[in-house]
C-alpha positions as CSV (number, residue, x, y, z in Angstrom):
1,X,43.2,32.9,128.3
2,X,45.4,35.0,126.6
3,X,45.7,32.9,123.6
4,X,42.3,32.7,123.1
5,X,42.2,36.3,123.2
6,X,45.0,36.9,120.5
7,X,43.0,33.7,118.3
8,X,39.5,35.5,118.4
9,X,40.9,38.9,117.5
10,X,42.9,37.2,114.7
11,X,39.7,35.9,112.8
12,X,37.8,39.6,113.6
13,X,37.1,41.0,110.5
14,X,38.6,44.5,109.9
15,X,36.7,47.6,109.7
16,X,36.1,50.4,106.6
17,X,34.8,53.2,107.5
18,X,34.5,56.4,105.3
19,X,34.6,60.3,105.4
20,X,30.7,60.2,106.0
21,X,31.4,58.4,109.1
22,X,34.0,60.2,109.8
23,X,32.2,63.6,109.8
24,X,29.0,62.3,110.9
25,X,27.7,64.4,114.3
26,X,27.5,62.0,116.7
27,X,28.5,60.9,120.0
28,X,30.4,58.0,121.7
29,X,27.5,56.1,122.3
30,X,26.1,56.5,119.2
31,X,29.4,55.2,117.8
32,X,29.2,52.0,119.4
33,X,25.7,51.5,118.5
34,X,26.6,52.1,114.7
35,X,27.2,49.0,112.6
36,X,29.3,49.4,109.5
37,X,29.3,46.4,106.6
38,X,32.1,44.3,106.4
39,X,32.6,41.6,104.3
40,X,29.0,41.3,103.8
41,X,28.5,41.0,107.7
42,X,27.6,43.8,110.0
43,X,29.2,44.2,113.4
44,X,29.1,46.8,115.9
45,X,32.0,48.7,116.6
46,X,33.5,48.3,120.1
47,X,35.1,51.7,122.0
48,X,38.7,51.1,120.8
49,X,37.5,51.7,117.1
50,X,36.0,54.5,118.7
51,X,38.4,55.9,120.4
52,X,40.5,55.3,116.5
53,X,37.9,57.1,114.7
54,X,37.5,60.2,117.4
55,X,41.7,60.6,116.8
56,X,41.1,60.3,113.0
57,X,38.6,62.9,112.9
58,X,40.8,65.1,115.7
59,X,44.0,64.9,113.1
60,X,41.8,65.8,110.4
61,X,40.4,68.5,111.6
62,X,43.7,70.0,113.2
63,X,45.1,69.6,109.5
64,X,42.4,71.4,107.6
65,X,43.3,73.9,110.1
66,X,47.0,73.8,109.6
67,X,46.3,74.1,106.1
68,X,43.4,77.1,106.3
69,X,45.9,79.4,108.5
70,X,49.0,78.8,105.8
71,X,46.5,79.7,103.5
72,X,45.5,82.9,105.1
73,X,48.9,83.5,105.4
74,X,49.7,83.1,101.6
75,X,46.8,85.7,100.7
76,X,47.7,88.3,103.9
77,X,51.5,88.1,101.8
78,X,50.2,88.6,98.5
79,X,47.8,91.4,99.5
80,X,50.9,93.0,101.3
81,X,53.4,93.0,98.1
82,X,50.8,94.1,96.3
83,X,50.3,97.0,98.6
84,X,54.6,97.7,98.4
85,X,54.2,97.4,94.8
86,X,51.7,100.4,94.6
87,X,53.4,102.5,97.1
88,X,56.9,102.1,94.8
89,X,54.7,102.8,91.7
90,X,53.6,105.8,93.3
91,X,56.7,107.1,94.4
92,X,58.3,106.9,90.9
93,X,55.6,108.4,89.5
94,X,55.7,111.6,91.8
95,X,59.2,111.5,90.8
96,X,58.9,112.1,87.3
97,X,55.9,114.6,88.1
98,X,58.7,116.8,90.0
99,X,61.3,116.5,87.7
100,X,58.8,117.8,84.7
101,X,57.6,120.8,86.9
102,X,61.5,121.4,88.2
103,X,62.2,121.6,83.7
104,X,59.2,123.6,83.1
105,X,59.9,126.1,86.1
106,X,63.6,126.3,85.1
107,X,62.3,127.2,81.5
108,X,59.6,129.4,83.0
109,X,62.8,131.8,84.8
110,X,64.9,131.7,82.0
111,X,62.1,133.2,79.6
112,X,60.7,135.6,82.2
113,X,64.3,137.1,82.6
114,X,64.3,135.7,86.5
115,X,67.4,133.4,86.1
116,X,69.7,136.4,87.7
117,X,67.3,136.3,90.7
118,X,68.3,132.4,90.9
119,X,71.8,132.6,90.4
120,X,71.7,134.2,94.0
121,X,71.5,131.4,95.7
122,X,75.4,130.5,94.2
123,X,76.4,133.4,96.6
124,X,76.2,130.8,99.2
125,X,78.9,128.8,97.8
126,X,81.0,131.4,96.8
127,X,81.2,132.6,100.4
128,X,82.5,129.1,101.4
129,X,85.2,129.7,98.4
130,X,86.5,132.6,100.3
131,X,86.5,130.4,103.8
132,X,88.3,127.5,102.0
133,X,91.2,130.4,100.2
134,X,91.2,132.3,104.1
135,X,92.0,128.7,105.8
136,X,94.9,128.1,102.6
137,X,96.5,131.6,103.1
138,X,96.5,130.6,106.8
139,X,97.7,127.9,106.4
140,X,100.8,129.2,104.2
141,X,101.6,132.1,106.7
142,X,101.9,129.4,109.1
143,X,104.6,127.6,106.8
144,X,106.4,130.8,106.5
145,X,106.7,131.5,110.0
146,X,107.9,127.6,110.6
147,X,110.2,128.5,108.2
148,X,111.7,131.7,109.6
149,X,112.1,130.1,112.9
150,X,114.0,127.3,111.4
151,X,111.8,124.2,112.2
152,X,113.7,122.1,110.0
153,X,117.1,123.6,111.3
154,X,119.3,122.6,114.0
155,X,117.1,123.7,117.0
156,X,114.1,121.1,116.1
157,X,116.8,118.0,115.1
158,X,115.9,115.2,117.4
159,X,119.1,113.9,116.8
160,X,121.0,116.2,118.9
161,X,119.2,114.2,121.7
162,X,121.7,111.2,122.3
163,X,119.0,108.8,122.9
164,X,117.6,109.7,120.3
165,X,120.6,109.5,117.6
166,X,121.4,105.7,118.8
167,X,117.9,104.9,118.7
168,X,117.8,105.9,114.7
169,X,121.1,103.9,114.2
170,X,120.6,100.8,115.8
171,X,117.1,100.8,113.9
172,X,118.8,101.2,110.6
173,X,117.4,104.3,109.8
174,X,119.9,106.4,110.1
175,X,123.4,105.2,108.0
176,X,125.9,106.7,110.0
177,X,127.0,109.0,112.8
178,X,127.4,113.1,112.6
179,X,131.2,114.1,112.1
180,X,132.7,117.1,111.0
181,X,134.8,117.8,107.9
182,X,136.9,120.9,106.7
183,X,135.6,122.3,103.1
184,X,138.0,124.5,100.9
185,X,136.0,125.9,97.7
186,X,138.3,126.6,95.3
187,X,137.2,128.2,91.9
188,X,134.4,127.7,89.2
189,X,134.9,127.0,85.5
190,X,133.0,127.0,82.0
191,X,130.5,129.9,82.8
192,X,129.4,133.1,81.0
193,X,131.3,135.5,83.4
194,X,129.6,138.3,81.8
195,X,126.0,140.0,81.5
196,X,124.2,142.9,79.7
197,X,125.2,145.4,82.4
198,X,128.8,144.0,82.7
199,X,130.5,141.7,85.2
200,X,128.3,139.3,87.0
201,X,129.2,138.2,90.6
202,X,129.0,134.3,92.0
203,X,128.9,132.6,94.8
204,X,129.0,129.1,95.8
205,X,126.4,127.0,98.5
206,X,127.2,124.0,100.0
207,X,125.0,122.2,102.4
208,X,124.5,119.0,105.0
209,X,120.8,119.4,105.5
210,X,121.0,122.4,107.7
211,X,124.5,122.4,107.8
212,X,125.6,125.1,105.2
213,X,128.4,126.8,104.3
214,X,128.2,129.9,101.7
215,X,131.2,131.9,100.2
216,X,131.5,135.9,99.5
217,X,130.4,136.6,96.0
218,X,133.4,136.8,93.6
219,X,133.6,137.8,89.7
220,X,136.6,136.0,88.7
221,X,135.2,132.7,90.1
222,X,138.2,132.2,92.2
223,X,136.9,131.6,95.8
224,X,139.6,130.0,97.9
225,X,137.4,130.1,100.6
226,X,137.5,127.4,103.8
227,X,135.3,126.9,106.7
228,X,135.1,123.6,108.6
229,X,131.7,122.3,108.7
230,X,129.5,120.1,110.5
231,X,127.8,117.0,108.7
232,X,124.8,116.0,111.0
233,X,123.4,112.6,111.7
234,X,120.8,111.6,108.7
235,X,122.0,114.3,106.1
236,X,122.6,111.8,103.2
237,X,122.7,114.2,100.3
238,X,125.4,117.0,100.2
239,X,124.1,119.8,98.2
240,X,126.8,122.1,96.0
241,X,124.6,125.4,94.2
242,X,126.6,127.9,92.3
243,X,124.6,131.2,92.2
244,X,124.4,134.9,90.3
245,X,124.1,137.3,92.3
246,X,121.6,139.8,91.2
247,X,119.7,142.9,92.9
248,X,116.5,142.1,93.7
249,X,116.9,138.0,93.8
250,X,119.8,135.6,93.4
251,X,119.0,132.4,90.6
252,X,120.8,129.7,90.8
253,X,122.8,128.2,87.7
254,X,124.0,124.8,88.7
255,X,123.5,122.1,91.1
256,X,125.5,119.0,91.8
257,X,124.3,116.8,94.9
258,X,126.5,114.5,96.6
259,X,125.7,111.4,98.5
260,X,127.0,111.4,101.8
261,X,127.5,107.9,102.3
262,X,127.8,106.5,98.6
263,X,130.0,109.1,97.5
264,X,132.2,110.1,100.1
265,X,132.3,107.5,103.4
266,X,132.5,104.7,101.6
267,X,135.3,106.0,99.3
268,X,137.6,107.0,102.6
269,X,140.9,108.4,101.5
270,X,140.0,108.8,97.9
271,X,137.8,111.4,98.5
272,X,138.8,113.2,101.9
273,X,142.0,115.1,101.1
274,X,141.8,115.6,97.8
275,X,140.7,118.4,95.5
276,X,137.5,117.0,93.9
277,X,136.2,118.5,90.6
278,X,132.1,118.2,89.8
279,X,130.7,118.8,86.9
């Protein structure tokens, strides 16, 4: 039976059917009473071409949809860019129409004689000025005090703290240990010994960081002046400062700086013991 079936649905002829049919308002029943031609021949068309026609018609319909929503879409887009576009348009123009009347009112003061009245609105910032210079004064008193009580001196060394001096050696920082040496200064050559109001008195400086060592003031130049002196842990320049002595303020007229490791460790004997001459 079943072969017979598949042979008489083999010579069936196929069915055409167009978008009249496809739209036409009608029902199920109707559809199976409608005949369509085919090949010359009319036949009626069963319920399964039915059933194919009603899912044609459903998928048509749900794409015309489909496609009238995107649509809408498209134009509800449009008509809001267009909308952003005037609102930007706007806003540019209001723009220029404040900066014109800002020029013309700025002309206006300046020809009526008001612009002094305006320039009193820069009092505001000039009181901030005076804050900012208040805070910097502060801030330098502060420096000077620091300074009077010695916060870079000996008190506030963290490496009088053991811990601490082992800590900055064994992390490289630090080159080599405190020790203590014995300085002798000795005399100073090659400078103007004289001034307008006669002899001028000197004096020499010599310093470790905040290890120093000062001699009496001299006119001759001839100091022969010793004190030991303490060379603390991570003081790498040595400091020698010859000064005049004046009245009111000292100046200083030469400098020659030493490194402490460079210049005098790694040298050993050929520096320690010796009388050393800088220039």
């Amino acid at each position: 039976r079943l072969m017979w079936c598949f042979a008489v649905l083999a010579f069936l002829p196929k069915v055409h059917c167009d978008r009249n049919t496809l739209t036409a308002p009608a029902s199920l029943k109707d559809y199976a009473r409608v005949a369509l031609r085919t090949d010359g021949h009319m036949e009626a068309i069963d319920n399964f071409h039915v059933d194919n026609l009603q899912w044609i018609n459903e998928h048509l319909s749900s794409e015309l949809d489909r496609q009238a929503r995107e649509l809408a879409e498209a134009r509800r887009l449009v008509h809001r860019r267009s909308i952003v576009e005037q609102h930007q348009l706007a806003l540019l123009q209001s723009n220029a129409s404040l900066g014109a009347a800002s020029d013309q009112a700025h002309q206006l003061a300046s020809s009526s004689g008001m612009l002094p009245l305006m320039m009193m609105g820069g009092m505001g910032i000039g009181k901030d000025l005076l804050k900012v210079c208040a805070g910097c004064i502060c801030i330098l008193v502060l420096l000077k005090l620091c300074g009077k009580i010695g916060c870079g001196g000996r008190r506030c060394d963290c490496r009088r703290c053991k811990c601490c001096a082992r800590a900055l050696i064994d992390a490289g920082y630090d080159e080599f240990e405190g020790f203590d040496v014995v300085v002798t200064v000795h005399s100073v050559g090659d400078i103007a010994k004289d001034g307008l109001l006669g002899g001028k008195e000197f004096k020499v400086k010599l310093s470790f960081g905040w290890s120093k060592f000062e001699t009496f003031g001299t006119k001759d130049c001839k100091f022969e002046q010793t004190k030991p002196l303490e060379v603390p842990q991570g003081a790498c320049y040595c400091t020698v400062e010859l000064y005049s002595l004046g009245k009111l303020k000292d100046s200083k007229i030469a400098e020659y700086v030493l490194e402490t490791k460079k210049d005098m460790l790694d040298k050993g004997d050929e520096f320690f013991g010796t009388k050393q001459k800088l220039k």
